[in-house]
PDB file of N, CA, C and O in Angstrom:
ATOM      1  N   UNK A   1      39.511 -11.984   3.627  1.00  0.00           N
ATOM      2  CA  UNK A   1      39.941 -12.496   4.906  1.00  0.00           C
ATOM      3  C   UNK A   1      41.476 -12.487   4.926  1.00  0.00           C
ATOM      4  O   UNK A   1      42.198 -13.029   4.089  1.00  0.00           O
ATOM      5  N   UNK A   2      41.867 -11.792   6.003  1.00  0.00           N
ATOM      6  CA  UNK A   2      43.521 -12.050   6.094  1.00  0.00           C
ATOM      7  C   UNK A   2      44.072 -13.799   6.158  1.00  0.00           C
ATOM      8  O   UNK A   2      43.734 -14.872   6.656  1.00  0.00           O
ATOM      9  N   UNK A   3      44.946 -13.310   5.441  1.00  0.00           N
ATOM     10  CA  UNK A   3      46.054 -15.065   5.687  1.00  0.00           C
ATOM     11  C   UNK A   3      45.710 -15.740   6.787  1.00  0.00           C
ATOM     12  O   UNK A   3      45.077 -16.787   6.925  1.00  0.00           O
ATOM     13  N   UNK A   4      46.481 -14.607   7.978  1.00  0.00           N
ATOM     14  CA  UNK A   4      46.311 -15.178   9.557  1.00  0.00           C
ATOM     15  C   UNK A   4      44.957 -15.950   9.710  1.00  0.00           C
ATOM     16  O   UNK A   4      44.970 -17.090  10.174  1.00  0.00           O
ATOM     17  N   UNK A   5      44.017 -15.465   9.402  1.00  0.00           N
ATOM     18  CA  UNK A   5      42.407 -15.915   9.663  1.00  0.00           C
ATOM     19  C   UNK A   5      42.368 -16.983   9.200  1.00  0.00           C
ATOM     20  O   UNK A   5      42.069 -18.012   9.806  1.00  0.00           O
ATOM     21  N   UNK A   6      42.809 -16.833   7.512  1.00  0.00           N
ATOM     22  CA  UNK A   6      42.490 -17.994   7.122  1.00  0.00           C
ATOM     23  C   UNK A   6      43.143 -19.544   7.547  1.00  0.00           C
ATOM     24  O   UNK A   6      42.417 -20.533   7.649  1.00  0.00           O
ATOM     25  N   UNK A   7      44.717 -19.584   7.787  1.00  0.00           N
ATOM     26  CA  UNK A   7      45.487 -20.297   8.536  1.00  0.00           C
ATOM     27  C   UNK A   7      44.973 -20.892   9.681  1.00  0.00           C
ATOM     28  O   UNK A   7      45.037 -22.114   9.818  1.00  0.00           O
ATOM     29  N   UNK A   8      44.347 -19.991  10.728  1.00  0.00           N
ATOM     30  CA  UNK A   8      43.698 -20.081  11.804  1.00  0.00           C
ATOM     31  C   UNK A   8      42.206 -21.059  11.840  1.00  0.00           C
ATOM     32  O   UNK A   8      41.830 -21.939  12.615  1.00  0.00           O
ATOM     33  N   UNK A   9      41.452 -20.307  10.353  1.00  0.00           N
ATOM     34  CA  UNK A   9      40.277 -21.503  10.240  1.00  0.00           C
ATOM     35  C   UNK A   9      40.662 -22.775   9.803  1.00  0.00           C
ATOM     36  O   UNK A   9      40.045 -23.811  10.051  1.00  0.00           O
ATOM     37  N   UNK A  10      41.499 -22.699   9.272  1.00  0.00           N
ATOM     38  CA  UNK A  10      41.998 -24.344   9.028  1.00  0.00           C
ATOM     39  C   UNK A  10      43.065 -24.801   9.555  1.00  0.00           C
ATOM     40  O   UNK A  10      43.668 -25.745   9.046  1.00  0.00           O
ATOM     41  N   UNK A  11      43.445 -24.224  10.614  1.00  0.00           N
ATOM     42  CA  UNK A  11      43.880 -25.079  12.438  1.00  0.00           C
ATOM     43  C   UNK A  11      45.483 -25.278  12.012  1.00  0.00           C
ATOM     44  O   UNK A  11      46.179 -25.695  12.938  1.00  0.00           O
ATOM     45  N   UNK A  12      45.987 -25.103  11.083  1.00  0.00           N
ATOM     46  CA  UNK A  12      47.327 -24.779  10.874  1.00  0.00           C
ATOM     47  C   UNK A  12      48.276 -24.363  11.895  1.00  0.00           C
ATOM     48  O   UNK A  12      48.020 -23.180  12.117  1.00  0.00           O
ATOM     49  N   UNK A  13      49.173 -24.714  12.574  1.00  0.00           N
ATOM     50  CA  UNK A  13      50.279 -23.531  12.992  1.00  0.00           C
ATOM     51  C   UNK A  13      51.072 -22.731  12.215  1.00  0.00           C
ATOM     52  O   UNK A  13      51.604 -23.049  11.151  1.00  0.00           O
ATOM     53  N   UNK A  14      51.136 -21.598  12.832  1.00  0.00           N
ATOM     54  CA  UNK A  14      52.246 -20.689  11.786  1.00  0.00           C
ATOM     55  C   UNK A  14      52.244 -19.708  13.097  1.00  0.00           C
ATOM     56  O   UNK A  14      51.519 -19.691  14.092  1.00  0.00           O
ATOM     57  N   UNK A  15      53.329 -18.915  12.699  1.00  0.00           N
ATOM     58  CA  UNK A  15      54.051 -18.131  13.443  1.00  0.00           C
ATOM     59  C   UNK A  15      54.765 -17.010  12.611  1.00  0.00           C
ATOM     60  O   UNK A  15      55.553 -17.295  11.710  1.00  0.00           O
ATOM     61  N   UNK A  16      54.413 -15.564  12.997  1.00  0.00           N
ATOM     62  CA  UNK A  16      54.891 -14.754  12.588  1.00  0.00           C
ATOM     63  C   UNK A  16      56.947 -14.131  12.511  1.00  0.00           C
ATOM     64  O   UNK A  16      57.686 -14.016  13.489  1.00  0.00           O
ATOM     65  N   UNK A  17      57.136 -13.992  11.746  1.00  0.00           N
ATOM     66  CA  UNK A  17      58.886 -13.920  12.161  1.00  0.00           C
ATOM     67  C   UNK A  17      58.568 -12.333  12.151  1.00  0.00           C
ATOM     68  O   UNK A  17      58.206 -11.571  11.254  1.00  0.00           O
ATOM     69  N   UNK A  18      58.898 -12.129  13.729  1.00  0.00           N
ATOM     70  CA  UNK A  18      59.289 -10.863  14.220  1.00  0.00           C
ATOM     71  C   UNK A  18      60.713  -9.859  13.327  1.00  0.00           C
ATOM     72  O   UNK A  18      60.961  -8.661  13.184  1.00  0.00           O
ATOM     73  N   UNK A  19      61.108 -10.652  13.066  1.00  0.00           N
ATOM     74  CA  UNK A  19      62.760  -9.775  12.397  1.00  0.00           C
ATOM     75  C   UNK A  19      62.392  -9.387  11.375  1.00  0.00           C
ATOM     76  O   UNK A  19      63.381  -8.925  10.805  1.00  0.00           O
ATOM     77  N   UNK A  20      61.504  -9.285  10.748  1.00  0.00           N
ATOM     78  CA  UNK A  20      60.906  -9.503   9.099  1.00  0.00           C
ATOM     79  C   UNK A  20      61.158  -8.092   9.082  1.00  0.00           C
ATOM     80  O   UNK A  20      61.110  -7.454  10.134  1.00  0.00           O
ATOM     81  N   UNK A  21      61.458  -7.474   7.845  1.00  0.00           N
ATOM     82  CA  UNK A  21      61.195  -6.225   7.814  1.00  0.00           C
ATOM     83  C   UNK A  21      61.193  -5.536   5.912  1.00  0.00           C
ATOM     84  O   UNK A  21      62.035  -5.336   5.037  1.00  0.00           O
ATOM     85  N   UNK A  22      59.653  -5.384   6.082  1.00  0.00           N
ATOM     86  CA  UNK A  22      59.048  -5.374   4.351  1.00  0.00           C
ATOM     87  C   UNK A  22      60.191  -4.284   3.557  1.00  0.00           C
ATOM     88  O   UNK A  22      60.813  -3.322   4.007  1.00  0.00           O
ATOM     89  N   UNK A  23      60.163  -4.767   2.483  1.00  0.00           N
ATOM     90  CA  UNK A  23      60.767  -3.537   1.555  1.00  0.00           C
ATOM     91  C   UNK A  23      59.947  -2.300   1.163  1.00  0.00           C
ATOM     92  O   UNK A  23      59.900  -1.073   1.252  1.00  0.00           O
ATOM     93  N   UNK A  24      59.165  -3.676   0.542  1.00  0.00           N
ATOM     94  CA  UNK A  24      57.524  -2.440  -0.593  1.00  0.00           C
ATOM     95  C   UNK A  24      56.638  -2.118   0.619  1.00  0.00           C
ATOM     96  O   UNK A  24      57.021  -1.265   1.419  1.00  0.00           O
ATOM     97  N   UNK A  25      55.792  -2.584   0.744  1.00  0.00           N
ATOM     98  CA  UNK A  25      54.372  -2.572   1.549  1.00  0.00           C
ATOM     99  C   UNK A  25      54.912  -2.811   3.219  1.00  0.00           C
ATOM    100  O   UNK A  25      55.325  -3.872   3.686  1.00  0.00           O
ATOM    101  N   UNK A  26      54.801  -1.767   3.789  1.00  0.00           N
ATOM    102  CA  UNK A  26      55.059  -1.750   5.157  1.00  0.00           C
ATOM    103  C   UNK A  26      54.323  -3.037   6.020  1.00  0.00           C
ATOM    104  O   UNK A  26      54.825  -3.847   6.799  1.00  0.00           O
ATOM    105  N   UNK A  27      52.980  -2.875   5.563  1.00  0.00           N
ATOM    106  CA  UNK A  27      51.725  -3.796   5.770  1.00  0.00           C
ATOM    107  C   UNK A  27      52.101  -5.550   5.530  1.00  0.00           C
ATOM    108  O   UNK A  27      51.339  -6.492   5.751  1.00  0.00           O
ATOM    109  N   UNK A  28      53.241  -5.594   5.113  1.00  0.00           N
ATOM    110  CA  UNK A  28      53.581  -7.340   4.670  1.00  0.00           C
ATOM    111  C   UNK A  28      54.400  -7.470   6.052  1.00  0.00           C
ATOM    112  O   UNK A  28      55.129  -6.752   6.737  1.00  0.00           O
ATOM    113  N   UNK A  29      53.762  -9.083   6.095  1.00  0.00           N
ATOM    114  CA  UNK A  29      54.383  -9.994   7.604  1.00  0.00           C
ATOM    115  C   UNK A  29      54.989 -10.851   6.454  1.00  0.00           C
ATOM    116  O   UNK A  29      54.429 -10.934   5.360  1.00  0.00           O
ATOM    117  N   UNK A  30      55.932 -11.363   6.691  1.00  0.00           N
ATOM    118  CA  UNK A  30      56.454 -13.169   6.727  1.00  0.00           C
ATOM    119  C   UNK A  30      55.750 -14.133   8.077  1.00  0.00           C
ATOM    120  O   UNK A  30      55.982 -13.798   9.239  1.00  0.00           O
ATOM    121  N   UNK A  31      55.036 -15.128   7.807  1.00  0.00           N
ATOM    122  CA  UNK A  31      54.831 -16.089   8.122  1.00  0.00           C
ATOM    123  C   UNK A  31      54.987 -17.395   7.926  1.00  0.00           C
ATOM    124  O   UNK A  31      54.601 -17.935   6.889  1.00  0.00           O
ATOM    125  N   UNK A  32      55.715 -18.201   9.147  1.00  0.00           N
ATOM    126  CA  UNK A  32      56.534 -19.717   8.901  1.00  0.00           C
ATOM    127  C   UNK A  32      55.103 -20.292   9.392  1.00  0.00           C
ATOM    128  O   UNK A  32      54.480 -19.889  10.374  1.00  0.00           O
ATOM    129  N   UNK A  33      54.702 -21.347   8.478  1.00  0.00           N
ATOM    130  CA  UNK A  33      53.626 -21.993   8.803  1.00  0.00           C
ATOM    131  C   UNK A  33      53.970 -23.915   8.553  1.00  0.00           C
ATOM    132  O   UNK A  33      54.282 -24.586   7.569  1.00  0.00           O
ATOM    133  N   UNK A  34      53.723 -24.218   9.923  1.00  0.00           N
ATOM    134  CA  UNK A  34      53.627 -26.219   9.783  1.00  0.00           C
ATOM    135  C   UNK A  34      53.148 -26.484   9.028  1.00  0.00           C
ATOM    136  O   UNK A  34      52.256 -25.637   8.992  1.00  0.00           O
ATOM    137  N   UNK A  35      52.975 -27.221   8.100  1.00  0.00           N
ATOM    138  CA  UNK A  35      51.724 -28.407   7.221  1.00  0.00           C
ATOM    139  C   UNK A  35      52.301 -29.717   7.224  1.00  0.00           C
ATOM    140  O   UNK A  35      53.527 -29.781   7.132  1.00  0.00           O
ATOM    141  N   UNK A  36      51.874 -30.396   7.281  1.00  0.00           N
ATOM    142  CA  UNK A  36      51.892 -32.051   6.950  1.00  0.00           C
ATOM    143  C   UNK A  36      53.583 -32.249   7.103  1.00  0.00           C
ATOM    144  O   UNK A  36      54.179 -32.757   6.154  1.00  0.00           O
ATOM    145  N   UNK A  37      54.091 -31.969   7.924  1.00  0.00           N
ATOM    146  CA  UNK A  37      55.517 -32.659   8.291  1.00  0.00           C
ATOM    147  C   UNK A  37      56.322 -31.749   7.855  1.00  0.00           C
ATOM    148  O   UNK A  37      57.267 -31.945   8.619  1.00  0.00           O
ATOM    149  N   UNK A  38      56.707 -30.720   7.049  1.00  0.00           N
ATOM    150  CA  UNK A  38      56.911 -29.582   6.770  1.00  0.00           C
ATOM    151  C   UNK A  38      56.705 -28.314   6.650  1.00  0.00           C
ATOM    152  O   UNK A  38      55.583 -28.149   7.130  1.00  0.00           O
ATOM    153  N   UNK A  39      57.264 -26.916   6.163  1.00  0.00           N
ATOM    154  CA  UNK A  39      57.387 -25.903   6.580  1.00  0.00           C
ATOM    155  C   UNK A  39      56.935 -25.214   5.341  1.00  0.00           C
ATOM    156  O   UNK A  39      57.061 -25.813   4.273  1.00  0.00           O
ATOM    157  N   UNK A  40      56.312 -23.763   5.374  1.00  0.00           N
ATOM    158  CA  UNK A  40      55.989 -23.084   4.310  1.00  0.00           C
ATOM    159  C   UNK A  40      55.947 -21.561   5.057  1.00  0.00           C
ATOM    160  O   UNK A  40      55.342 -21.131   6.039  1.00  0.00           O
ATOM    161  N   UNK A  41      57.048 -20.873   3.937  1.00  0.00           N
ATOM    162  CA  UNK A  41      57.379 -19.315   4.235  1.00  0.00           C
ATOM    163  C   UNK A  41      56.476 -18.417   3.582  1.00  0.00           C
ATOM    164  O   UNK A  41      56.498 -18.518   2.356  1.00  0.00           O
ATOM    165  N   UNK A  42      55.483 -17.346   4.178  1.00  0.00           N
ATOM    166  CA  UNK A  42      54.426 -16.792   3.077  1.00  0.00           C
ATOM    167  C   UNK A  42      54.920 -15.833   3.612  1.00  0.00           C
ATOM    168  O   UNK A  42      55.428 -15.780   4.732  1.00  0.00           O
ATOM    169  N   UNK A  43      54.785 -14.915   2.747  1.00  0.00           N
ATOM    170  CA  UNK A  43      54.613 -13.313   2.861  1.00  0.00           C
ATOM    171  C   UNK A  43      53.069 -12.693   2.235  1.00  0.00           C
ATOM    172  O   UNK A  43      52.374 -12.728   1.220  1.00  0.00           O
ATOM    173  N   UNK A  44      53.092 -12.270   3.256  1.00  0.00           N
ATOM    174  CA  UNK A  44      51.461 -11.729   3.066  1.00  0.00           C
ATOM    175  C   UNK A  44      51.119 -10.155   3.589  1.00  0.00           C
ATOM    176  O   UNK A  44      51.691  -9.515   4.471  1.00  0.00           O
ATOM    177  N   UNK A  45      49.913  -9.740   2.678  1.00  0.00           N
ATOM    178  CA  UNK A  45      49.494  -8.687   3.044  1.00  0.00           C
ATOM    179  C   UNK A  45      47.877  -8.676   2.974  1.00  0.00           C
ATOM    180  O   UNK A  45      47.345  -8.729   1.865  1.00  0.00           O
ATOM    181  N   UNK A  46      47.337  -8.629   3.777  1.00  0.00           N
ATOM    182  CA  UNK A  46      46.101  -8.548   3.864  1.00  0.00           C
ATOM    183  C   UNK A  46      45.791 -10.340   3.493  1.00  0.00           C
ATOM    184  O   UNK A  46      46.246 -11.357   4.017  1.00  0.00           O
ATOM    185  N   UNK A  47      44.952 -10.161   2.520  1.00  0.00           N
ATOM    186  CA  UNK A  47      44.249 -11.533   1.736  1.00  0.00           C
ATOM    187  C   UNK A  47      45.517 -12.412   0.910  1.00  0.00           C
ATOM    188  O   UNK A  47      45.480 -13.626   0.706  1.00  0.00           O
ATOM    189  N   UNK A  48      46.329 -11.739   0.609  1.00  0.00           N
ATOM    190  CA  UNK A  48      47.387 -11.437  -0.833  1.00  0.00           C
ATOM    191  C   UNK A  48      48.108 -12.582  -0.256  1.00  0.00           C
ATOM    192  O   UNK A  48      47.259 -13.115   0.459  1.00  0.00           O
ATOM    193  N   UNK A  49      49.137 -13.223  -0.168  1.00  0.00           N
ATOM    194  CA  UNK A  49      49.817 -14.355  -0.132  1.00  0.00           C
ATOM    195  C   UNK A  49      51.109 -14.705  -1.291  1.00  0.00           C
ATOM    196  O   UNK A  49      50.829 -14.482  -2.468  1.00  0.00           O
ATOM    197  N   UNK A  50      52.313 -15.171  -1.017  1.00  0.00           N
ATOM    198  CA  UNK A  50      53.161 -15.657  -1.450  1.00  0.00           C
ATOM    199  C   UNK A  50      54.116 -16.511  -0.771  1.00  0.00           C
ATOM    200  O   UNK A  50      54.476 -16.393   0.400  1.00  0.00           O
ATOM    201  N   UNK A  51      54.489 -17.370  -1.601  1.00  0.00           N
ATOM    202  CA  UNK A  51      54.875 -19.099  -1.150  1.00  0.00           C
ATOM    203  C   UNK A  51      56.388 -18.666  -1.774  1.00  0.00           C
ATOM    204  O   UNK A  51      56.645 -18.593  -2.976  1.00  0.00           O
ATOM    205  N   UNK A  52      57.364 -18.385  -0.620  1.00  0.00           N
ATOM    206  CA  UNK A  52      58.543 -17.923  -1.420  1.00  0.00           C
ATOM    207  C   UNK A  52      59.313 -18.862  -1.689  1.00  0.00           C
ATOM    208  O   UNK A  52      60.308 -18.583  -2.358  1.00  0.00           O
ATOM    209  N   UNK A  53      59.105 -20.227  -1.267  1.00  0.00           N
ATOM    210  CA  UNK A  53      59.703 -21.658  -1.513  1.00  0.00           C
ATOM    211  C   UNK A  53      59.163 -22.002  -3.032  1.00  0.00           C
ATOM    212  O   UNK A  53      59.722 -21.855  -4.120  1.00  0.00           O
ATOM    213  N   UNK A  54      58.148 -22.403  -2.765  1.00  0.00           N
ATOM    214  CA  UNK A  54      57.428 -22.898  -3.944  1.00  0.00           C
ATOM    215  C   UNK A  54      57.146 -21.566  -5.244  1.00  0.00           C
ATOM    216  O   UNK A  54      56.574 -21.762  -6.316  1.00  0.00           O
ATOM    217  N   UNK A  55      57.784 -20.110  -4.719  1.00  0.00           N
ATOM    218  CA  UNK A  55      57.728 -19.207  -5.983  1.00  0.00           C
ATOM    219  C   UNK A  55      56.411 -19.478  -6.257  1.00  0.00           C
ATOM    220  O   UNK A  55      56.256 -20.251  -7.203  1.00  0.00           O
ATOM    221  N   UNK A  56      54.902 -18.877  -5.446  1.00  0.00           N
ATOM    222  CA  UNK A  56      53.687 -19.145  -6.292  1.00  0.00           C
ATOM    223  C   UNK A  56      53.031 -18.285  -5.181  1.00  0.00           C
ATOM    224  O   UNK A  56      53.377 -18.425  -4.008  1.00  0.00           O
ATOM    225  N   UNK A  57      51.999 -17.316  -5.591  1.00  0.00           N
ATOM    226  CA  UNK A  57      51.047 -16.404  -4.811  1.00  0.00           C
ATOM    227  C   UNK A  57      49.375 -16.492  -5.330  1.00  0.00           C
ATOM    228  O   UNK A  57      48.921 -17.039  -6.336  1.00  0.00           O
ATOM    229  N   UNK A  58      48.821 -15.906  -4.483  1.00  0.00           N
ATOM    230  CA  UNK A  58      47.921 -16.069  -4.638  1.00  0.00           C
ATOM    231  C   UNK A  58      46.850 -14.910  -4.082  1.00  0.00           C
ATOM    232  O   UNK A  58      47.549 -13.951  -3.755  1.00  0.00           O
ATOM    233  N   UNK A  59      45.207 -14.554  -3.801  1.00  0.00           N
ATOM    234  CA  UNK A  59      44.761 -14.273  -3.190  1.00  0.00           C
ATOM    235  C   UNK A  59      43.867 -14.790  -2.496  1.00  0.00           C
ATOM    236  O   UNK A  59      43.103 -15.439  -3.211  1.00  0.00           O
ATOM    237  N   UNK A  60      43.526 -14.816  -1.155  1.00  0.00           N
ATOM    238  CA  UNK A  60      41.962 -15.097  -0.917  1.00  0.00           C
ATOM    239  C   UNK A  60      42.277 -16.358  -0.142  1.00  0.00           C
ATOM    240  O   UNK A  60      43.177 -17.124  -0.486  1.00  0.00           O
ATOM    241  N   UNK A  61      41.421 -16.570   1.031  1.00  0.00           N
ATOM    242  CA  UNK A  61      41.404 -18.338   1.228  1.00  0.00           C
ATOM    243  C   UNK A  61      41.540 -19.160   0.897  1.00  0.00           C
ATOM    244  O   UNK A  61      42.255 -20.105   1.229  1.00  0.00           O
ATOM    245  N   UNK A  62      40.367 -18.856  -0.409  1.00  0.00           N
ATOM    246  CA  UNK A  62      40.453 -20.345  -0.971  1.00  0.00           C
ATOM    247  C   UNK A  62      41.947 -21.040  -1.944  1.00  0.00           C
ATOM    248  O   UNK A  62      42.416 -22.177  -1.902  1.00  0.00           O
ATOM    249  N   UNK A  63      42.280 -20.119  -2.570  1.00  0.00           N
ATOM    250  CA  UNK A  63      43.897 -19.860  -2.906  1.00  0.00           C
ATOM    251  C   UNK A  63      44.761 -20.737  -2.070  1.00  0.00           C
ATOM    252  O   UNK A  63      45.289 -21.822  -2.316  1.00  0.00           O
ATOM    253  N   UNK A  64      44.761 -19.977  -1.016  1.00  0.00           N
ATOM    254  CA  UNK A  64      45.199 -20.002   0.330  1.00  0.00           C
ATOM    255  C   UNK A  64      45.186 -22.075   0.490  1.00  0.00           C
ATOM    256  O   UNK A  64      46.167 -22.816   0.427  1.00  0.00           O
ATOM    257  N   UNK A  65      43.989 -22.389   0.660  1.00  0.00           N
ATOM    258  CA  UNK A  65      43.444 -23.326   1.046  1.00  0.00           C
ATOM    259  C   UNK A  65      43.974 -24.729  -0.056  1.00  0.00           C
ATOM    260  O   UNK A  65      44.464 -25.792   0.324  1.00  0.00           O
ATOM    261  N   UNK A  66      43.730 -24.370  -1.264  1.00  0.00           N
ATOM    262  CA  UNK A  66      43.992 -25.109  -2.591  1.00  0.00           C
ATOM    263  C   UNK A  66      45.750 -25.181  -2.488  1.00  0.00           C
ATOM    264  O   UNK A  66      46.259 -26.279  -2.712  1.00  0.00           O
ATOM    265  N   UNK A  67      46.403 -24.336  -2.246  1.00  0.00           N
ATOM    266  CA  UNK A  67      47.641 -24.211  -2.116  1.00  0.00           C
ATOM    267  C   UNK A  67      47.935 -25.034  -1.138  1.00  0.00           C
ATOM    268  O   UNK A  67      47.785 -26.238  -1.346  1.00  0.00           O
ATOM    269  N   UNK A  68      48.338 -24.650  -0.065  1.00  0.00           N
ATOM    270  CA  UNK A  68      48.519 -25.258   1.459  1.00  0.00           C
ATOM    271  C   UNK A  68      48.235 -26.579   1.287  1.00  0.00           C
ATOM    272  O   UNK A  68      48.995 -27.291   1.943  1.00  0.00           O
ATOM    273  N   UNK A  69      47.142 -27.374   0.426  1.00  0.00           N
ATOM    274  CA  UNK A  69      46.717 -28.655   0.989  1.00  0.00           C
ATOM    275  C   UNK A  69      46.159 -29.225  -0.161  1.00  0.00           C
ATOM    276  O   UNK A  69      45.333 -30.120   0.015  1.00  0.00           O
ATOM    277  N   UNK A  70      46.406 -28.932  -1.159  1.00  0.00           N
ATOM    278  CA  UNK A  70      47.071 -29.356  -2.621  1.00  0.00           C
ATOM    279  C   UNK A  70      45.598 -29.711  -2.938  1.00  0.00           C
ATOM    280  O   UNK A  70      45.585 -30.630  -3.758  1.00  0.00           O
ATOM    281  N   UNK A  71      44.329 -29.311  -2.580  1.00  0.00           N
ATOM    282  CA  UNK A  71      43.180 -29.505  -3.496  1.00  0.00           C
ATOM    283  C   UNK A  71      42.490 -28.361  -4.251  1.00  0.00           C
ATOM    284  O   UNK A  71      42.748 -27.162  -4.151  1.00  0.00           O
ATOM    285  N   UNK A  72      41.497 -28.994  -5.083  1.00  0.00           N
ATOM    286  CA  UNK A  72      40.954 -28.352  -6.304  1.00  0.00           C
ATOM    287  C   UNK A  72      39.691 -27.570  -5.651  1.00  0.00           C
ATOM    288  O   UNK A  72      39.051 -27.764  -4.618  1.00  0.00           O
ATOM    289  N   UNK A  73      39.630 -26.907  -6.362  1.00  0.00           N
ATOM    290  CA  UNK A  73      38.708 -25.594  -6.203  1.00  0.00           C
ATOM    291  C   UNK A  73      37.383 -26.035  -5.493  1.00  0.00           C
ATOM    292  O   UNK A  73      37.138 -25.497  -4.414  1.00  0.00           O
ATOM    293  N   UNK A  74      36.687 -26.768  -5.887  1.00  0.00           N
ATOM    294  CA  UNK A  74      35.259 -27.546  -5.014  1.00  0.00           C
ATOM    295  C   UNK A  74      36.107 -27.679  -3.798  1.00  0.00           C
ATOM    296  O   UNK A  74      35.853 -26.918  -2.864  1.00  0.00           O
ATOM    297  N   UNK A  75      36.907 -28.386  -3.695  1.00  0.00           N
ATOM    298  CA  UNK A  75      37.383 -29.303  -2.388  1.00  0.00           C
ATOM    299  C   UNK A  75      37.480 -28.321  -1.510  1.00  0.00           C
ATOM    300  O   UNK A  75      36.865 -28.436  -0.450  1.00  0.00           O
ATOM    301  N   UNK A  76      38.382 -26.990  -1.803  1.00  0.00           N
ATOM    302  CA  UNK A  76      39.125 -26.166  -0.825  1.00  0.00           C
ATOM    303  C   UNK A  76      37.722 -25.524  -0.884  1.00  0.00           C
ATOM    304  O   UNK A  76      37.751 -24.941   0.200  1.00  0.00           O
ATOM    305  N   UNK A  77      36.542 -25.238  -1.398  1.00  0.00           N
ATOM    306  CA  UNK A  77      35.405 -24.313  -1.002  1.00  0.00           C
ATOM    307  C   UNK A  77      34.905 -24.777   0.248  1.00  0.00           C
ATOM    308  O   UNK A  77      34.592 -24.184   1.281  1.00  0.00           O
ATOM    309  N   UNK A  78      34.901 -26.499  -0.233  1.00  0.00           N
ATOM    310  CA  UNK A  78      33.749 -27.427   0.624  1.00  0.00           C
ATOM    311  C   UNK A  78      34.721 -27.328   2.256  1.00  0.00           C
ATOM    312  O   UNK A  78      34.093 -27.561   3.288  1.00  0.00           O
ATOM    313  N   UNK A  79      35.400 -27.170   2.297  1.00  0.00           N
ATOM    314  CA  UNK A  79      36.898 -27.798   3.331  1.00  0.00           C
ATOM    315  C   UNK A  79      36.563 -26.206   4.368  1.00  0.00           C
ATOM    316  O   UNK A  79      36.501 -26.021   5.583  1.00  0.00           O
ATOM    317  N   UNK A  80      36.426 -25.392   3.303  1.00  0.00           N
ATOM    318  CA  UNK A  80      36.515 -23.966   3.970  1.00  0.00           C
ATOM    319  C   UNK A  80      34.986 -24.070   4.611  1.00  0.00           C
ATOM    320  O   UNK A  80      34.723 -24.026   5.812  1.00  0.00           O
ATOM    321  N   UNK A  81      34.204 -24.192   3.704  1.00  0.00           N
ATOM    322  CA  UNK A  81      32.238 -24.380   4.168  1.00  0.00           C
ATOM    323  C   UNK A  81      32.192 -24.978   5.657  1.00  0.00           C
ATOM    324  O   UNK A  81      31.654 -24.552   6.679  1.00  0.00           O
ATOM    325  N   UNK A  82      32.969 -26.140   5.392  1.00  0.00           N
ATOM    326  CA  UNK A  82      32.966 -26.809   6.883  1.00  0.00           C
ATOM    327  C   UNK A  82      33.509 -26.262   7.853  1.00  0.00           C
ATOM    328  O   UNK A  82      32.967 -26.687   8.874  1.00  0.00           O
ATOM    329  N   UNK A  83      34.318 -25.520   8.090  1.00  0.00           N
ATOM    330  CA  UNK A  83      34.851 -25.076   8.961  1.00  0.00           C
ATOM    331  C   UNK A  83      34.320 -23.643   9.883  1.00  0.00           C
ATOM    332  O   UNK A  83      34.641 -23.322  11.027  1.00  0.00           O
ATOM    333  N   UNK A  84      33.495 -23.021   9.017  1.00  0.00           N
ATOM    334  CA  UNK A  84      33.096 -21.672   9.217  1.00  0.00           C
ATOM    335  C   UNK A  84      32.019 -22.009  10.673  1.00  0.00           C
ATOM    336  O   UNK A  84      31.421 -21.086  11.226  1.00  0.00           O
TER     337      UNK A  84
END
């Protein structure tokens, strides 16, 4: 599942930065995304993900999910289960 999707199933705002412009992978966005009173810069490609603040990447939703909102692997499955 792309980032965007996943962001989107778990009701997040984020917003793409138009000026972005990839080095490597043409296919990578930067995305500024809200959470809990603050801001988080990802660069993503497809599923793929990186937290260029926090220096930490990942793949996949649940990644995604565990990251973003600081729970453990059951939690971010169950969190994702519910939402689908």
């Amino acid at each position: 599942m792309p980032v965007s999707d996943t962001l989107d199933l778990l009701g997040v705002y984020w917003k793409r930065d138009p000026d972005f412009r990839p080095m490597k992978d043409k296919a990578t966005v930067r995305l500024n995304v809200s959470i809990g009173g603050g801001g988080v810069e990802l660069l993503a490609t497809g599923p793929k993900w990186y937290d260029t603040r926090a220096e930490k990447g990942g793949g996949g939703a649940i990644d995604l999910t565990m990251h973003l909102l600081r729970l453990d692997f059951v939690s971010a499955v169950k969190r994702l289960e519910g939402l689908q």
